[in-house]
N, C-alpha and C positions, 0 to 999 in steps of 0.2 A: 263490723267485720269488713262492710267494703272500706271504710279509711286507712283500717290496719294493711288490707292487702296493697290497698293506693300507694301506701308509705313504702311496703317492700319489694312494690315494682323498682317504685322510686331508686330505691336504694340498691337495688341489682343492678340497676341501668350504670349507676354513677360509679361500681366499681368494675363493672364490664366496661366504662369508657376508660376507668386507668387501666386495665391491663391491658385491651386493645387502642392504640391512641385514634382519632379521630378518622386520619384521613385512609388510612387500611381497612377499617371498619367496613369504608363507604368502597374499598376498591381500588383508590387510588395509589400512583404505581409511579413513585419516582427516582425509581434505577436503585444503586446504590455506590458506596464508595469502597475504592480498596488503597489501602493504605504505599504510601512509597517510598518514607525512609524509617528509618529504623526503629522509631518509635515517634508514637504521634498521644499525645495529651487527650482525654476528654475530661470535657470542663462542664460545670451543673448550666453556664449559660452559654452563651455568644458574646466571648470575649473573654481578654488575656487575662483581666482583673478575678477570675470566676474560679473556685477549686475546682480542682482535680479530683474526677471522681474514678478513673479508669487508666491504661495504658495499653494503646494498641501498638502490634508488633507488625514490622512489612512485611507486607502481602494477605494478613486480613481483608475482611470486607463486609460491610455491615450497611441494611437497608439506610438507603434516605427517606427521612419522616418531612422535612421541610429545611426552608433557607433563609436565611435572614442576612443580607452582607456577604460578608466575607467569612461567614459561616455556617455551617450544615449542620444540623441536627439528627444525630442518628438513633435508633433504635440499638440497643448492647444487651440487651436481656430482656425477657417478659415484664413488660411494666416500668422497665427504666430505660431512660435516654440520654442523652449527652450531645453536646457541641465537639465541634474539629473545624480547623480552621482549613478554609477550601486549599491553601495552596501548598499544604503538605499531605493532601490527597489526591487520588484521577479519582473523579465522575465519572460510573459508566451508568448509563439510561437504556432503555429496552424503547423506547422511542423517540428517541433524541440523537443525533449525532450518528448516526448507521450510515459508515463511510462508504461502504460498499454498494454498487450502484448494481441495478437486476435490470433487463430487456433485453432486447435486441435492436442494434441500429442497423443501416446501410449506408454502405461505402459509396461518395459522391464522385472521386474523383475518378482518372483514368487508369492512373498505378498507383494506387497508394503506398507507402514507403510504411513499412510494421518494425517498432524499433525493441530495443530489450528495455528500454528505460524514458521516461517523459519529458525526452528532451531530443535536439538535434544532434546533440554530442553522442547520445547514446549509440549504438552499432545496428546499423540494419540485418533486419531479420528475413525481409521475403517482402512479398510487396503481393496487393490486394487488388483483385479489379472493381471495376465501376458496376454500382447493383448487388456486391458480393456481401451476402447478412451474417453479420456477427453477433456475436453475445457481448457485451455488458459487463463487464467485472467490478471497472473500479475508474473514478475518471476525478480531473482538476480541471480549474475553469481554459486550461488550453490542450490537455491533453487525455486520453480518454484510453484506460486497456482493454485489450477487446480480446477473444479468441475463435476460431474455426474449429474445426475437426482436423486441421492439417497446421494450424500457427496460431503463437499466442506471443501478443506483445502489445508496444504503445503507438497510437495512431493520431495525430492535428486532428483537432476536435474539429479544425475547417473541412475536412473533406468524410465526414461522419453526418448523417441525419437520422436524426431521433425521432422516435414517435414523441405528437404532442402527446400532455399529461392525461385526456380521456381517451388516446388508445392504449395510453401504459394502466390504467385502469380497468377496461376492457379487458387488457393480456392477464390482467391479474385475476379478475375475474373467471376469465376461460379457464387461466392456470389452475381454480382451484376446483373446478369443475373436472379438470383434466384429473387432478391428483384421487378425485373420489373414483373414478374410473377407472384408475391404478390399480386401486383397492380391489377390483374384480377381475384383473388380470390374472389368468391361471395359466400360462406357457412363457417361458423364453424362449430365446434364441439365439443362434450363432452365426455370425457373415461369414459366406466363404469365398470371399473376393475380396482384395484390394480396392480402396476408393471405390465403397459401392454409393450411388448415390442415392440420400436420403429426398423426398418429393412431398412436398405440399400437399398433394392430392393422388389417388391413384391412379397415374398417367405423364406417358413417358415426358407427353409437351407440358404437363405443370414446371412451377419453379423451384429450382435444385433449393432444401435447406441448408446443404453440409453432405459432407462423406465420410464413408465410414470403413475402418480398416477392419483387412480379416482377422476372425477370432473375436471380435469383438460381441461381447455380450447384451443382450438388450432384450426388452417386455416387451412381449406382441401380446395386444388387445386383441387382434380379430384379422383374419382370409377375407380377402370379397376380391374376386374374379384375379386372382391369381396375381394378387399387392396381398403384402401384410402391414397392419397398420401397427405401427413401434412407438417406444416412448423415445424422443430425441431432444436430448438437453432442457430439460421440465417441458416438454411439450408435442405432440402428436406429428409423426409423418408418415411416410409409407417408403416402401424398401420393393422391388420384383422382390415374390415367394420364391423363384428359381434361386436364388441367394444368399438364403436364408436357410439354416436347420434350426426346424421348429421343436422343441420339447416339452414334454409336461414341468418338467424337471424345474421349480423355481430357485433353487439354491445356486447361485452363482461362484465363480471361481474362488479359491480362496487367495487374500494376500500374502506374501511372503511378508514372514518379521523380519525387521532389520537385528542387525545384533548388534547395534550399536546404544550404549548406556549413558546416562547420563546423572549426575550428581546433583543433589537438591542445594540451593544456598539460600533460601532462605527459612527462617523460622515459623513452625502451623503451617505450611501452604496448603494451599483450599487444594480438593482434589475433587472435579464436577463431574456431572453424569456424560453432559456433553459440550462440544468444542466452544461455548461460549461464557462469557463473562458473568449471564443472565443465570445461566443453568442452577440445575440445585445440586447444592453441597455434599456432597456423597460420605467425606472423610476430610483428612488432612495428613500430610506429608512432615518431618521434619527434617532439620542441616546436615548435611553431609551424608545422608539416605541416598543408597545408588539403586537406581529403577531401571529395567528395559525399556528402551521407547522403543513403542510402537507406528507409531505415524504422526504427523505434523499436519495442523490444517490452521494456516493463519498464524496470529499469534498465539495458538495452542498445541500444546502436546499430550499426547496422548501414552501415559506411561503402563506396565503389567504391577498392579499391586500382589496382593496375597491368593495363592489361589489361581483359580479363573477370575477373581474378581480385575476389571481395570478402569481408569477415570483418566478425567483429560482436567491438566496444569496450567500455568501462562509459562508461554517459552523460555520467556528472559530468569526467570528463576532456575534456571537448568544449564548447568553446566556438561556440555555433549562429553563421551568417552566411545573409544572404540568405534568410533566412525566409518561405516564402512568406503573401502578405498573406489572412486571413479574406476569400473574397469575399461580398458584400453579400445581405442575406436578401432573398429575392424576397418580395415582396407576400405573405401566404396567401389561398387563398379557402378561407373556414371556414364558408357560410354551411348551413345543412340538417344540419352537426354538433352530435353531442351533447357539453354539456360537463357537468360534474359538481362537484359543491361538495366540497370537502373541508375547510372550519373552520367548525363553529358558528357561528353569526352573520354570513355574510358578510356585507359590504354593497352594494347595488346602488345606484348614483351616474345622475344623471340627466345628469351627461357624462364624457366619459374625462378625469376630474380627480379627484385625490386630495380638493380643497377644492369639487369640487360638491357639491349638494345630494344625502342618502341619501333612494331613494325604499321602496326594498323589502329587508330582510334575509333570510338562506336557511341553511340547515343541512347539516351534512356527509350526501351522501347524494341528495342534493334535485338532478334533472337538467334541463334547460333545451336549449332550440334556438338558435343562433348564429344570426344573422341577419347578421351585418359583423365589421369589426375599425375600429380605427381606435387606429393606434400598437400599442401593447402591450394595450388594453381591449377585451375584445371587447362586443358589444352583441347583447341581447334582449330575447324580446318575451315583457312577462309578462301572464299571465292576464286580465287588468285593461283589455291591449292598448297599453299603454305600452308605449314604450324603453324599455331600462335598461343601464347598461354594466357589466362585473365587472371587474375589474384580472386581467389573463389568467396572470400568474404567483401567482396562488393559485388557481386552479382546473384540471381536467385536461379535455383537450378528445379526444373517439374520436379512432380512425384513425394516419395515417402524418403528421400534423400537427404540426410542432415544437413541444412543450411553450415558452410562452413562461418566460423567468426575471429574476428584478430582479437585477442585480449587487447582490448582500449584502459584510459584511464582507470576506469571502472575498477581492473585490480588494487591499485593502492588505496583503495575505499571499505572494500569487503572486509570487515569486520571488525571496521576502527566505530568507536563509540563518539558523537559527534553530539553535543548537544548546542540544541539551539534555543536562542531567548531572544525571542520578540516582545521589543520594549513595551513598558507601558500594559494598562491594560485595565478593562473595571471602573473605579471611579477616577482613577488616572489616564486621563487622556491623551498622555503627552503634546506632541504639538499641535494645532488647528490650522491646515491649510488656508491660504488667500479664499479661496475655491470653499472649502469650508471642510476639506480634506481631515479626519482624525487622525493621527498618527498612531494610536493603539491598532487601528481596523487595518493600515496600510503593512503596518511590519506582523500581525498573526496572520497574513494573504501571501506578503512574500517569504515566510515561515514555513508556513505549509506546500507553498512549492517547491523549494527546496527541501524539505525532508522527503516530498518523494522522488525526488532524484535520485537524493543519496542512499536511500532504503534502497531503489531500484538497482543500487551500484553493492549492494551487500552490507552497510555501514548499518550499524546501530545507532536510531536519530530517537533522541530524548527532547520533547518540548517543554519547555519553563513554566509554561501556561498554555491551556488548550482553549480557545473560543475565549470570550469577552471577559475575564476575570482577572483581580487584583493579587498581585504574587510578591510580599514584601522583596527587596535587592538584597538583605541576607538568604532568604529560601533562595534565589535564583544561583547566588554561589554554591549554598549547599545542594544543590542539584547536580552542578559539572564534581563537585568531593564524592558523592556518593559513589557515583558512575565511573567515577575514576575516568573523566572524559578523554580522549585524545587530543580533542579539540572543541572549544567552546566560542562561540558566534551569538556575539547579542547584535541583533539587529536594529537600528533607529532612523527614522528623518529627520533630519536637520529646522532649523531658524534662524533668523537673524533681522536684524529691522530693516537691514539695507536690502530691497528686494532685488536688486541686480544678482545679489553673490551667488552662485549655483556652484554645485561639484559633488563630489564623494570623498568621503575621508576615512581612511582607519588608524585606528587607536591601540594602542598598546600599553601599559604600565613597567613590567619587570623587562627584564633583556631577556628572560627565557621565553617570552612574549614577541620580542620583535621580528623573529625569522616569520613566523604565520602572517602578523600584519603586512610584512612587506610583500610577501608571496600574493597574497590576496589583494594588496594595492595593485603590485603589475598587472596584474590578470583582470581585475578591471577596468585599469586603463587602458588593458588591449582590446580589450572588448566592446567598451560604453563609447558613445559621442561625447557625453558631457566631461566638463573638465574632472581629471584627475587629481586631486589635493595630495595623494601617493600617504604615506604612513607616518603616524607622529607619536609623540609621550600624550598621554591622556589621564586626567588625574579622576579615573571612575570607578564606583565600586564593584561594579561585577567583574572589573577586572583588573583592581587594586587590589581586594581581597582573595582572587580567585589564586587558588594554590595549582593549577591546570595551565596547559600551554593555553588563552584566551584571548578574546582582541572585539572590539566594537568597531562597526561601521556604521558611519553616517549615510546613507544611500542617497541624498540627495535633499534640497532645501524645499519645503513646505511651503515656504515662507514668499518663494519666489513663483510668481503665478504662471510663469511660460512653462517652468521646470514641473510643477503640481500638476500641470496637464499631461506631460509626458510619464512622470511617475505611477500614476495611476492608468496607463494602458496595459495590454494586455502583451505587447511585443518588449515593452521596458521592463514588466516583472516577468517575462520568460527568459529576456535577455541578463538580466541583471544574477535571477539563480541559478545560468549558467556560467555566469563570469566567476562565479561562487565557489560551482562547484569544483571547476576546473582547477580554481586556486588551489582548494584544500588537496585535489588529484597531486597537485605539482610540491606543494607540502610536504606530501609523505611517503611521495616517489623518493 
């Protein structure tokens, strides 16, 4: 009797390990994949030679079981698996690659300048003092977005200090202390004052965290001596009780629905419980299905299915309708405000006119009384007892008062589809600096900082390849086909054995190609010190074959050791995806 039962342990085990595979069994959790063109192959191994045992449709997504190469092996049904080739999927991981950055920093410098976008090009938005703590959103190795209670935008990661990594450990810990405490909060409440300030501690000499506008809704934990202690941006502070209407009442305002719809294009789209990639599966949607959306968080939307039921989409599968329209800026009255200089030399114009007369200059720092507006300029009165008008989007004005802004570049960006291919990648290393520089590592760095420009500018940025992996140069063309690109950018570093030769070159193949390469040559050359090679015929595949307006740039020689040193700073790759972006602005103005 015991052999027999020995034997059908045995044998339960071995077909519980086929229906469960190994590493799920044990827990193991390595994201999963969702598909991105229009059909994708699964194959019995890892590799082309192997049947086809499946066909997946875009915007699927099926666990990752393991990897092997240039291949992933996914889980498709109870007890069966299959291969996919990594570069006609995105990897998403639930602990891997989590762009979004959480803490809070402080502001080192004396004004710090708060921009719409990760660059100097972008428009200033208001400007930050020295000590003042932000939140964390989202940051690149030069540039970091941050927000307050009163502004949200991008700030030089030079004048930002971070907590090291065991007080961001610490914060995490507190944080989840904090959230179980949540849990036992039984009142809200409501501000009834503008800019009330949120405190550290309960007392008026603690340090200010943020302010809070009236009506604003918020968890009060607990009274003690007449502070109430509030939840403030995941975390604890105190508010004056004089300020505050306290209620039992925990149901919070409701949001208004948008009425604007939007239309499904792709086929099955997953429809999840919540705004992540990770979430679980609720349903699925199919093509040309019109939804309400509801609200947008990220790259997710959030649509009204059947019913009360509703689930959240990936954005880009949605085609928006019925958008409701921007309504109209009311008038401001700005007048008994202070506004503040933020560039050396402003100029002050004796009307709200770019070609009137300058009466008075001012410097970053230098504060003034608003007396009017008229248009975009606002107008005051200086020392002397004259008028004088400042153009209101280069200066920051106190208060709850709309920062005014010029539409910059940034418009001819919003909502061109712009894919970018950073060369190389995986077991293809392309070039090997003097220095010992890779040239895969160097073009997915300057990749990545250029698509957060251009995202920040409204553009739709498609990467070729994400992180360290191999992406045959036919997938990289059928990436700009799919997306029906506007404009496709393969990025590379140069070689050569003569180590003197240095510069930048762009390449082009078709004549419907050469208007972008040359755009994007000038604007380099205005920009970079190094020499200018300006725009040429290029006999290369991603953009021989590519049917999209497209163009390859050489950024600079590897090969040349003075050059390899400057290429990999941090002022020549902020420099270089701004000469970039400017190009494509100039493009498609």
């Amino acid at each position: 009797m015991k052999k027999k039962s020995g034997l059908f342990g045995l044998i339960l085990l071995l077909i519980m390990a086929a229906i469960f595979p190994v590493n799920h069994a044990f827990g193991k959790d390595e994201g999963e994949i969702i598909v991105k063109t229009k059909v994708v192959n699964v194959r019995e191994g890892a590799g082309l030679s192997f049947p086809i045992v499946k066909k997946l449709a875009k915007g699927e997504s099926y666990p990752i079981l393991k990897e092997d190469g240039d291949w992933i092996e996914i889980q498709i049904a109870a007890g069966k698996t299959g291969w996919v080739a990594n570069w006609l999927v995105e990897k998403k991981s639930d602990t891997k690659q989590v762009k979004n950055e959480s803490g809070q920093g402080v502001i080192t410098g004396s004004s710090v300048r708060v921009r719409t976008g990760p660059g100097t090009t972008f428009q200033t938005v208001g400007s930050l003092t020295k000590g003042t703590a932000v939140d964390i959103i989202d940051k690149n190795e030069n540039w970091i977005e941050i927000k307050t209670t009163e502004i949200r935008g991008w700030v030089s990661s030079d004048y930002l200090n971070l907590p090291p990594a065991s007080e961001k450990n610490a914060v995490k810990k507190d944080s989840s202390k904090k959230k179980e405490d949540a849990n036992q909060a039984v009142k809200t409440g409501v501000t009834l004052v503008d800019r009330l300030n949120v405190r550290s501690e309960p007392s008026k000499s603690s340090a200010s965290l943020g302010k809070l506008n009236k009506n604003t809704s918020v968890t009060v934990y607990r009274i003690e001596n007449e502070w109430a202690e509030i939840d403030f941006q995941g975390a604890h502070g105190w508010v004056a009780e004089t300020y505050i209407q306290v209620s039992d009442d925990k149901n919070l305002p409701k949001v208004n629905k948008s009425d604007a719809t939007a239309r499904v294009t792709a086929s099955g789209l997953h429809v999840r419980k919540d705004a992540s990639l990770n979430s679980k599966v609720i349903g699925s949607v199919n093509k040309d299905e019109t939804y309400s959306v509801l609200q947008t968080k990220g790259k997710m939307t959030q649509i009204q299915l059947s019913g009360s039921k509703k689930g959240w989409v990936v954005s880009w599968y949605l085609e928006k309708e019925n958008v409701e329209q921007t309504p109209k800026k009311k008038k401001m009255d700005v007048k008994g405000h202070e506004i503040t200089i933020i560039h050396d030399g402003t100029i002050f114009r004796s009307e709200p006119d770019g070609n009137s007369e300058i009466v008075e200059q001012a410097n970053a720092g230098e504060t003034f009384q608003a007396i009017g507006m008229d248009g975009d300029w606002y107008s005051i009165k200086l020392k002397s007892g004259k008028t004088a008008y400042v153009a209101g989007w280069i200066v920051t004005i106190e208060g709850n008062t709309e920062q005014i802004q010029r539409p910059g570049v940034e418009k001819y960006l919003a909502d061109k589809t712009i894919v970018i291919d950073p060369g190389h990648g995986g077991r293809d290393s392309g070039t090997v600096g003097v220095g010992g520089t890779l040239e895969k590592n160097l073009t997915i760095r300057t990749a990545e900082l250029l698509r957060d420009k251009l995202q920040a500018a409204g553009a739709k940025v498609i990467l070729t390849r994400s992180g360290n992996t191999y992406v045959p140069l036919p997938s990289r063309v059928g990436t700009s086909h799919i997306h029906n690109a506007d404009a496709f950018i393969s990025l590379h570093y140069d070689s050569t054995k003569d180590q003197i030769t240095s510069g930048i070159t762009t390449y082009y193949y078709h004549g419907y190609q050469q208007g972008l390469a040359s755009t994007l040559a000038n604007s380099l050359g205005s920009t970079m010190q190094v020499p200018n090679r300006g725009s040429r015929y290029g006999n290369f595949h991603v953009i021989r074959e590519n049917k999209r307006v497209a163009t390859l740039i050489e950024l600079g020689y590897l090969s040349n050791p003075v050059e390899e040193l400057t290429l990999t700073t941090n002022e020549y790759q902020e420099k270089i995806t701004s000469a970039i972006y400017n190009g494509l602005a100039r493009y498609f103005k």
